[in-house]
Residue frames as a rotation matrix with the C-alpha (Angstrom) as fourth column:
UNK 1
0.568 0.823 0.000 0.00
0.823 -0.568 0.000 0.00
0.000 0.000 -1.000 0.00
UNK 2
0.473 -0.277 -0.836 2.62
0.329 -0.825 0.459 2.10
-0.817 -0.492 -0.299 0.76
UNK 3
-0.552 -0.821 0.145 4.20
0.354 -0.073 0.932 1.87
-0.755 0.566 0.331 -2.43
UNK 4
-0.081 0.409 0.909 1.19
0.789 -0.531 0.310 3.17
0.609 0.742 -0.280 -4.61
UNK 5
0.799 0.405 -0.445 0.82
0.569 -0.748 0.341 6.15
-0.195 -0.525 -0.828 -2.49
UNK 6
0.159 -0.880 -0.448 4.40
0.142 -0.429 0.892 6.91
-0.977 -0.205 0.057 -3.02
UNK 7
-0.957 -0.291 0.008 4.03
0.200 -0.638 0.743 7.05
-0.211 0.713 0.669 -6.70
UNK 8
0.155 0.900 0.407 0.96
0.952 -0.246 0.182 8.16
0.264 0.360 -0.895 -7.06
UNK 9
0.704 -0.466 -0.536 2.69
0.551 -0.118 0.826 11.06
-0.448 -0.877 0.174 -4.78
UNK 10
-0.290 -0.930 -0.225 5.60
0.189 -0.286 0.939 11.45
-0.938 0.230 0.259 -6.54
UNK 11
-0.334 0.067 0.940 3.77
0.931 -0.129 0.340 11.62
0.145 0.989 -0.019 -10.06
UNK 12
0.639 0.736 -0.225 1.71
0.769 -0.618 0.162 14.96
-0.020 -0.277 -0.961 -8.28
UNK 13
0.677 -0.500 -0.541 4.75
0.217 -0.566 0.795 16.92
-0.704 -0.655 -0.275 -7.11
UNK 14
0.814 -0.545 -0.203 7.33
-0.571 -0.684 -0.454 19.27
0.109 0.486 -0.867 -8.37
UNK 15
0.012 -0.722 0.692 9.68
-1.000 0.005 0.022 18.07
-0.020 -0.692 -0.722 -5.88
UNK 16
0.886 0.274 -0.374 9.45
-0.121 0.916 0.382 13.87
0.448 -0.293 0.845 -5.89
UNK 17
-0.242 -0.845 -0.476 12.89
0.345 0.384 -0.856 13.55
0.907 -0.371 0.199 -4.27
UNK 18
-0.737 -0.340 0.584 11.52
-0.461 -0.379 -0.802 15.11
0.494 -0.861 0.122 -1.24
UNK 19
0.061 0.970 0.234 8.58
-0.911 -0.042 0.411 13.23
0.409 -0.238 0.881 -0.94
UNK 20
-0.931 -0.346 -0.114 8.58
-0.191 0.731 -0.655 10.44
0.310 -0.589 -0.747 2.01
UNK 21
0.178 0.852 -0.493 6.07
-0.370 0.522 0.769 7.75
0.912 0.045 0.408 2.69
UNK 22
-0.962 -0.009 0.272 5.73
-0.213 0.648 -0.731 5.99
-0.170 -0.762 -0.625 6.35
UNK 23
0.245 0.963 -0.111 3.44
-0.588 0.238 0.773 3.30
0.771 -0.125 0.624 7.20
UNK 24
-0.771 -0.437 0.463 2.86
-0.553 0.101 -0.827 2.58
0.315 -0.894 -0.320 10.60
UNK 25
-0.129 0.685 -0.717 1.02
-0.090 0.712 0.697 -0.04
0.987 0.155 -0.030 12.40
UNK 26
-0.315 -0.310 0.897 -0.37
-0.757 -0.488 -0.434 0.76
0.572 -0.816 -0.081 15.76
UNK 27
-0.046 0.445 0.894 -2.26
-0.587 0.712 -0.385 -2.24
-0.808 -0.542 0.229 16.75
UNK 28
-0.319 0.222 0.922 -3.48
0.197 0.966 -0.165 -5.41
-0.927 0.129 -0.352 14.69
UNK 29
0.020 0.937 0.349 -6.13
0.878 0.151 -0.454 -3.69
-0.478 0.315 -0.820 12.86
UNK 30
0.797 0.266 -0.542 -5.28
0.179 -0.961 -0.209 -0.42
-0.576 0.069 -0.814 12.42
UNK 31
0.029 -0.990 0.135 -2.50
0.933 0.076 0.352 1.28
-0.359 0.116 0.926 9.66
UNK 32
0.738 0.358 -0.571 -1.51
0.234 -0.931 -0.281 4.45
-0.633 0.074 -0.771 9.08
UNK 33
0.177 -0.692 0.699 0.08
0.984 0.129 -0.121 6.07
-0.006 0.710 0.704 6.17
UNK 34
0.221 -0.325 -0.920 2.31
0.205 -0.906 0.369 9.50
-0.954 -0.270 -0.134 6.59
UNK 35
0.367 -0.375 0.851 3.15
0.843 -0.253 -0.475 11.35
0.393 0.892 0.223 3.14
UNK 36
0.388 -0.207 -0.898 5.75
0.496 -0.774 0.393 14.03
-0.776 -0.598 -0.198 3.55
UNK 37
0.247 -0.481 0.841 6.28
0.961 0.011 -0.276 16.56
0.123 0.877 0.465 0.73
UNK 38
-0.681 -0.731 -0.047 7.54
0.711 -0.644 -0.282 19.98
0.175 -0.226 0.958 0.27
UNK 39
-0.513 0.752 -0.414 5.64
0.462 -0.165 -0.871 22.50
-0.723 -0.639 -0.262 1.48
UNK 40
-0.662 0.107 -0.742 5.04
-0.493 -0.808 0.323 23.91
-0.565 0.580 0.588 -1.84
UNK 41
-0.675 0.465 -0.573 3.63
-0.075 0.729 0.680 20.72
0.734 0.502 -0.457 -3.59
UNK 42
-0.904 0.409 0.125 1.09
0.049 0.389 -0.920 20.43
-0.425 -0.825 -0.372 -0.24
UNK 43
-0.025 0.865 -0.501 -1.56
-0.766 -0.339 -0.546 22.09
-0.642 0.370 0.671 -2.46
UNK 44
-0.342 0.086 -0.936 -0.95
-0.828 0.443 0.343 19.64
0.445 0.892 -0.080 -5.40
UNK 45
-0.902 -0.415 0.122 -1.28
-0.374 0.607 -0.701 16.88
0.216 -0.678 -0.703 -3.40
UNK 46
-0.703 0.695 0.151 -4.51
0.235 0.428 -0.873 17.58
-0.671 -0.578 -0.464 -1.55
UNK 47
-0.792 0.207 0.574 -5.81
0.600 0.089 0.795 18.77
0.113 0.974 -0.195 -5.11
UNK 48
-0.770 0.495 0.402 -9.13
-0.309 -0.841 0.444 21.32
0.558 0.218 0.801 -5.47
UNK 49
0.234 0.659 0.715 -11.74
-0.963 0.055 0.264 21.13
0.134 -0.750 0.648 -2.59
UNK 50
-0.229 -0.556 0.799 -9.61
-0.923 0.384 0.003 18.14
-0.308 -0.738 -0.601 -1.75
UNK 51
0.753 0.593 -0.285 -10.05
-0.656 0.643 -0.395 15.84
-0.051 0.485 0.873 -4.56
UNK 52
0.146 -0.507 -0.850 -6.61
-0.511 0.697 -0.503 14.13
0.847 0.507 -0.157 -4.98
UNK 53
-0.895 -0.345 0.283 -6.32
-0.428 0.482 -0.765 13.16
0.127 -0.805 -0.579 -1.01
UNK 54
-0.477 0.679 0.557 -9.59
-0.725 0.053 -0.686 11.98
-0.496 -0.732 0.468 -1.26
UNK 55
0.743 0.080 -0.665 -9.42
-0.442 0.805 -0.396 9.37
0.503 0.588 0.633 -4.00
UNK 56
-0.546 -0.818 -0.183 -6.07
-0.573 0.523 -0.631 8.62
0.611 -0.240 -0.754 -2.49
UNK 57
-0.739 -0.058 0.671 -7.95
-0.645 0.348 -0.680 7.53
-0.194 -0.936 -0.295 0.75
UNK 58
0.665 0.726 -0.173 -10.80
-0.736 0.599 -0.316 6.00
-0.126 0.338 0.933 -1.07
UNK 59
0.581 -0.305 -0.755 -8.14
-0.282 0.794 -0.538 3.58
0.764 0.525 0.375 -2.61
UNK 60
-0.722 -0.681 0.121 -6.30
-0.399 0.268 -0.877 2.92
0.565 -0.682 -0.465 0.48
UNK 61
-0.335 0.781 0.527 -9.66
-0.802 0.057 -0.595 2.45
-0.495 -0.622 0.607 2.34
UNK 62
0.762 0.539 -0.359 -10.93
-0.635 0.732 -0.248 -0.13
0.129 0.417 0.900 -0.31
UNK 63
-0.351 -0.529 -0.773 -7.19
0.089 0.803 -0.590 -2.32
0.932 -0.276 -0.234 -0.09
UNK 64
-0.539 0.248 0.805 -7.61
-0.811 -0.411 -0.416 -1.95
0.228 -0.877 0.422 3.35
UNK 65
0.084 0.896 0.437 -10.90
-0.935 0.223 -0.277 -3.18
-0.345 -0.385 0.856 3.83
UNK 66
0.335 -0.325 -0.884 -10.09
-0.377 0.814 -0.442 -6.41
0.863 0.482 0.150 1.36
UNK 67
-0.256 -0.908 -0.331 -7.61
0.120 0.310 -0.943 -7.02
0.959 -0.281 0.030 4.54
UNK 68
0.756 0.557 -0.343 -10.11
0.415 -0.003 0.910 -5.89
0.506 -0.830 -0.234 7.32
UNK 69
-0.192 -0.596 -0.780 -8.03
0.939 -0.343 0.030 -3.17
-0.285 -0.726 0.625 8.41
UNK 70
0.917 0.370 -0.152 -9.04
0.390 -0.910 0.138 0.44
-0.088 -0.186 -0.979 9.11
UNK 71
-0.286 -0.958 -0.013 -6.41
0.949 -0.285 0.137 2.67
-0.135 0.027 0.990 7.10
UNK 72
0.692 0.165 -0.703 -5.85
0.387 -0.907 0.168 6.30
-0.610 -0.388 -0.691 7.81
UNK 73
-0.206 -0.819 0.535 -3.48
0.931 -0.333 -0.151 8.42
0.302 0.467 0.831 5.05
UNK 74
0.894 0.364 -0.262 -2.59
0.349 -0.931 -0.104 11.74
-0.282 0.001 -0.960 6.16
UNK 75
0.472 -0.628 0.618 0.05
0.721 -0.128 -0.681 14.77
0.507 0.768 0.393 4.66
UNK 76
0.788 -0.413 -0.456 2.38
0.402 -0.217 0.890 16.66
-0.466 -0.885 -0.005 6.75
UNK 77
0.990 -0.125 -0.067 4.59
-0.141 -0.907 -0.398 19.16
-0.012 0.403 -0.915 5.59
């Protein structure tokens, strides 16, 4: 999972060398995915009235779910 986020990510951005991916698993059930890019590319990213982070999370939410786990993707600067 983490790897399509990272190029999906990296195809958005000016910058793709600066863009970092974590995915973290707090519990069993639960996974979270960090995208860090530059602060200029944040806008590209989360896309007009927040369309491109919100397909992103649709598609992370549907693998996810396949797996019965409850994924969170957020962007950070």
């Amino acid at each position: 999972m983490k790897e399509i986020i990272e190029f999906i990510v990296t195809q958005l951005v000016d910058k793709p060398e600066k863009v970092m991916v974590e995915e973290n698993s707090p519990n069993e059930n639960t996974i979270e995915i960090i995208v860090e890019v530059d602060k200029d590319d944040i806008g590209k990213v989360i896309g007009k009235k927040g369309k491109n982070i919100n397909a992103m999370r649709t598609l992370v939410t549907a693998i996810g779910a396949k797996g019965r786990h409850r994924v969170t993707l957020q962007v950070v600067e």
